[in-house]
C-alpha positions as CSV (number, residue, x, y, z in Angstrom):
1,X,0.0,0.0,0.0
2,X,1.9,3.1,-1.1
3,X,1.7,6.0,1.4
4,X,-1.4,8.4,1.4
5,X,-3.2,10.0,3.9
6,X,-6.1,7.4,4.6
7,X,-8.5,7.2,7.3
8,X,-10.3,3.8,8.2
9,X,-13.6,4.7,10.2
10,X,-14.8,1.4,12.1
11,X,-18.0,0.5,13.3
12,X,-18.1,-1.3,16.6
13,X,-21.1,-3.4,17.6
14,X,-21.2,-6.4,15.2
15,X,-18.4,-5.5,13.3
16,X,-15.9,-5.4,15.7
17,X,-17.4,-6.8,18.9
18,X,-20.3,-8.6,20.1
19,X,-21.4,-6.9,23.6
20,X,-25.2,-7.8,22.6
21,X,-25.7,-9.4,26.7
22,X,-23.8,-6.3,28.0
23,X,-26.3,-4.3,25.8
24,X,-29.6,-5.8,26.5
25,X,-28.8,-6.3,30.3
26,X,-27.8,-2.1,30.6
27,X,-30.8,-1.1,28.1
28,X,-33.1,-3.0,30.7
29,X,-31.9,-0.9,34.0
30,X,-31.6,2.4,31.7
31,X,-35.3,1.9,30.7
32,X,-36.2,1.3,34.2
33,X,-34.4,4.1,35.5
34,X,-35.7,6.1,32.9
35,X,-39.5,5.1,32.8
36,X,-40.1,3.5,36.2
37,X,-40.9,0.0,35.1
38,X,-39.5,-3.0,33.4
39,X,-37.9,-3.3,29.4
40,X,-40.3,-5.5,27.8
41,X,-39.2,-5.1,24.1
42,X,-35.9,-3.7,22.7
43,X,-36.1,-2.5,19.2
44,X,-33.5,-3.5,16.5
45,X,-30.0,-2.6,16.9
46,X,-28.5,-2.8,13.6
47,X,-26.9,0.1,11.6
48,X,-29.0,2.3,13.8
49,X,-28.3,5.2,16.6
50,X,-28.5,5.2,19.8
51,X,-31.7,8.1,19.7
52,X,-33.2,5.8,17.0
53,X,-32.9,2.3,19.2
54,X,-34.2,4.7,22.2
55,X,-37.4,6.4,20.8
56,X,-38.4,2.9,18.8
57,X,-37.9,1.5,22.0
58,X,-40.1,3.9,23.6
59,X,-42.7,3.3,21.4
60,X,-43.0,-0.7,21.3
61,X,-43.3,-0.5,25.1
62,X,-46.0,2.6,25.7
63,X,-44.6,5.7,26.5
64,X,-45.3,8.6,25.1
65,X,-41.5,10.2,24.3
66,X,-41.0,14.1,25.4
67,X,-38.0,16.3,25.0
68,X,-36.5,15.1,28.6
69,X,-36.4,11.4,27.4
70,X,-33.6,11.0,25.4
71,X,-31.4,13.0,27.5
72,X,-32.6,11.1,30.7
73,X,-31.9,8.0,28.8
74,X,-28.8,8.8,27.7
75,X,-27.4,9.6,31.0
76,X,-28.9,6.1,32.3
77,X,-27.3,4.1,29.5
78,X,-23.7,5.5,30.2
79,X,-24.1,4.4,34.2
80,X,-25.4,1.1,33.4
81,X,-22.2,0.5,31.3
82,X,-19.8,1.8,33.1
83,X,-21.5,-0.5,36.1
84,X,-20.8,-3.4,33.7
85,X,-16.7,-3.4,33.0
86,X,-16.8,-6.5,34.5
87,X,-19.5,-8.1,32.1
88,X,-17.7,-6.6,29.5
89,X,-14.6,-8.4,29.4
90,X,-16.5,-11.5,31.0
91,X,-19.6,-12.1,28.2
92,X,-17.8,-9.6,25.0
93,X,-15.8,-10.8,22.5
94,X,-14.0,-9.5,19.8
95,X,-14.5,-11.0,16.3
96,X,-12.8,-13.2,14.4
97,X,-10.1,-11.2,12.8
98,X,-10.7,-7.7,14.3
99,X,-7.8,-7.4,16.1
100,X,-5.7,-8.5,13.8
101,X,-7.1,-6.1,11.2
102,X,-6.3,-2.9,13.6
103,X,-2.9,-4.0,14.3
104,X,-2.0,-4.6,10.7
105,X,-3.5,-1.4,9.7
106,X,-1.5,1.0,12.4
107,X,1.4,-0.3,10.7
108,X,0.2,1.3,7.2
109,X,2.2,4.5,6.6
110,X,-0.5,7.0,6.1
111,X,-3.9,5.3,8.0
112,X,-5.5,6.5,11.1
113,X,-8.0,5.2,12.4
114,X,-10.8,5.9,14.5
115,X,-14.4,4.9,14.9
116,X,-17.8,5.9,13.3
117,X,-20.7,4.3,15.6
118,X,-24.2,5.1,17.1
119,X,-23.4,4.4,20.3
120,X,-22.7,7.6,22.6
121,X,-19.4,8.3,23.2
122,X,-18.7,6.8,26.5
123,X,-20.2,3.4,26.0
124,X,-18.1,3.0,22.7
125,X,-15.0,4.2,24.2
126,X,-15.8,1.5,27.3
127,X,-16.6,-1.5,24.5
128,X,-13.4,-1.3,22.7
129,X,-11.4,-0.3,25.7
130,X,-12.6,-3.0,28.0
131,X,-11.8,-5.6,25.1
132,X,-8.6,-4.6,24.1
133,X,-8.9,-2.4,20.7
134,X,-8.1,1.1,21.6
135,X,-4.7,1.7,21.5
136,X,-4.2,1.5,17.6
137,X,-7.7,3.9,17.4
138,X,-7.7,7.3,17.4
139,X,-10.7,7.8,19.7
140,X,-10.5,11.5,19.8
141,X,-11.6,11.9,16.2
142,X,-14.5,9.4,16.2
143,X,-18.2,10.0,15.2
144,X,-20.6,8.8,18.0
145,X,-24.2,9.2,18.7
146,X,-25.5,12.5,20.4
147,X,-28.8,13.3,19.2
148,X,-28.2,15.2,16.5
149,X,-27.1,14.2,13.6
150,X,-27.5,11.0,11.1
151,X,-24.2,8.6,11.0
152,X,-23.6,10.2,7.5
153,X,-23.6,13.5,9.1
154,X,-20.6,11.6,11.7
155,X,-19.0,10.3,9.1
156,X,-18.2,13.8,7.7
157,X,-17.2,14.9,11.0
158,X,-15.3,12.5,11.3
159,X,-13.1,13.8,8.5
160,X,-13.0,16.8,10.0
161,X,-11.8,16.0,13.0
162,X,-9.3,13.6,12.2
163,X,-7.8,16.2,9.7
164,X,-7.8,18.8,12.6
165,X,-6.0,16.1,15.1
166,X,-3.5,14.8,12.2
167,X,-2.7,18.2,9.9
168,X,-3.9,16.2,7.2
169,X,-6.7,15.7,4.7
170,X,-9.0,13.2,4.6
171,X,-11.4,13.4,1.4
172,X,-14.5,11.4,0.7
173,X,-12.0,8.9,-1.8
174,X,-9.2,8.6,0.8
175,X,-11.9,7.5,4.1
176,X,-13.0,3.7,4.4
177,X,-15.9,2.9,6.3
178,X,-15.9,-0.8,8.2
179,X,-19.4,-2.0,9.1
180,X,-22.1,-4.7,9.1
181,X,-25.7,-3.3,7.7
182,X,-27.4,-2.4,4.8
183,X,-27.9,1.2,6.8
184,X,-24.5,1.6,7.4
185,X,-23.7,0.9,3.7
186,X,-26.1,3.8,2.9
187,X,-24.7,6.2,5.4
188,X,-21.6,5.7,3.6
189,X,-22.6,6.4,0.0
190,X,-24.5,9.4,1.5
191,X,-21.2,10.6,2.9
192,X,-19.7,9.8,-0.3
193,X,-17.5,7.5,1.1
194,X,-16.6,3.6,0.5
195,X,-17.5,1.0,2.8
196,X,-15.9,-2.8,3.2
197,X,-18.9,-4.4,4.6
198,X,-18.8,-7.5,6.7
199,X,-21.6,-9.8,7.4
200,X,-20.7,-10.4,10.9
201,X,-24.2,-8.9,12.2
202,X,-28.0,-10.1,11.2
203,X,-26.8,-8.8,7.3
204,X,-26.3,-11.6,5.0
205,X,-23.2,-11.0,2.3
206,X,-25.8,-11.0,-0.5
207,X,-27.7,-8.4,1.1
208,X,-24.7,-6.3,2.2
209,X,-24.4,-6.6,-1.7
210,X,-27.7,-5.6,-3.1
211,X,-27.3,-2.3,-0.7
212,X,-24.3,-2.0,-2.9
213,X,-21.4,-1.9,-0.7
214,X,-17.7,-1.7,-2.7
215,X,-16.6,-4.9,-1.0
216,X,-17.9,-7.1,0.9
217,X,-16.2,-9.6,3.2
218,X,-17.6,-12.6,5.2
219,X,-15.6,-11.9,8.4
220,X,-12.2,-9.5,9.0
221,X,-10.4,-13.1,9.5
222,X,-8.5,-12.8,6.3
223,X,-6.2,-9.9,7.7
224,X,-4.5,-9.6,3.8
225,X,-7.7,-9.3,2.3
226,X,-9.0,-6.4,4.8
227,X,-5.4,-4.1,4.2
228,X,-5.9,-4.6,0.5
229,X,-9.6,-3.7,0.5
230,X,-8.5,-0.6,2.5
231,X,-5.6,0.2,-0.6
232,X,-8.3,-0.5,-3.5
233,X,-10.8,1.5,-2.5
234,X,-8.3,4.5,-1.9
235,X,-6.3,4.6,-4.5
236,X,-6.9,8.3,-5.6
């Protein structure tokens, strides 16, 4: 891989990691912190924010949403992970090939890397720091979840901020998304970026396909085949 400036964004639940207990378990005593009763139904996770999973969640279970909600919720969500380090490194795992990927990458003249993800800051910063990922990710200029804007509106900021934190540019051509949904593969192309998709979450390859991601791989467990996916789709 000749020597650009590239940045690789990855996504973290799914792609990355599977904390899906952790989640479930701390979505349960946020909601009941929240709303003063019991989680009965969790909407989807995948390829979706954290306000989206909240508010849908909201809905399938009764309660009429106002303006304090997602704040409140927010603020729950963060305790009950950061009450669950433990779980985390007990019940998470990374996936096949992640850490591998990382590694190799940091060693590519030119790539940062950082994260683009719809959980709020402090829970993803806990889910790859609690399983071992963050020292090869440059966590300050990740995109993450704070009720405002769309993951393709993070993905841009993304850029930004990584060009601020590096003295360097990273154009649309020259950023690799890493993720696992057919909604991930859209905020990409609406960001105008490329995206090496993985069917490591509910997405199927074929259907990671038909959303018409550049590559698509069945795991990150071919380390070779993820560094020279990253080199393709930047050569600009």
């Amino acid at each position: 891989m000749s020597t650009l400036n590239r940045l690789v964004l990855w996504n973290i639940d799914h792609t990355l990691v599977d904390v899906g207990r952790v989640t479930r378990d701390a979505y349960a005593e946020a909601f009941q912190r929240t709303i003063g009763r019991p989680l009965v139904r969790l909407a989807p996770t995948p390829g979706r924010t954290e306000s989206e999973i909240i508010f849908e969640t909201l809905a399938f279970n009764d309660v009429v949403t106002t303006d304090d909600h997602l704040p409140a919720f927010f603020d729950a969500l963060a305790e009950a992970f950061a009450s669950r380090r433990d779980d985390l490194r007990a019940h998470g795992r990374v996936l096949a090939g992640a850490g591998e990927a990382v590694e190799a990458l940091a060693h590519v003249p030119g790539v940062v890397q950082s994260v683009l993800t719809g959980s709020i800051q402090p829970n993803a910063m806990l889910k790859v720091r609690e399983l071992g990922l963050a020292d090869r990710l440059d966590l300050g200029a990740g995109g993450y979840e704070n009720g405002v804007y769309s993951k393709a509106a993070l993905l841009e900021l993304a850029r930004t901020r990584a060009g601020e934190r590096h003295g360097a540019a990273y154009p649309d051509a020259a950023t690799v998304y890493v993720a696992d949904s057919p909604r991930d593969v859209q905020a990409a192309h609406i960001a105008r970026s490329p995206i090496i998709a993985v069917a490591t979450g509910s997405a199927t390859e074929a259907e990671l396909r038909a959303a018409g991601a550049e590559v698509v791989l069945g795991t990150l467990a071919d380390t070779d085949a993820v560094v020279a996916a990253v080199a393709d789709l930047t050569r600009i």
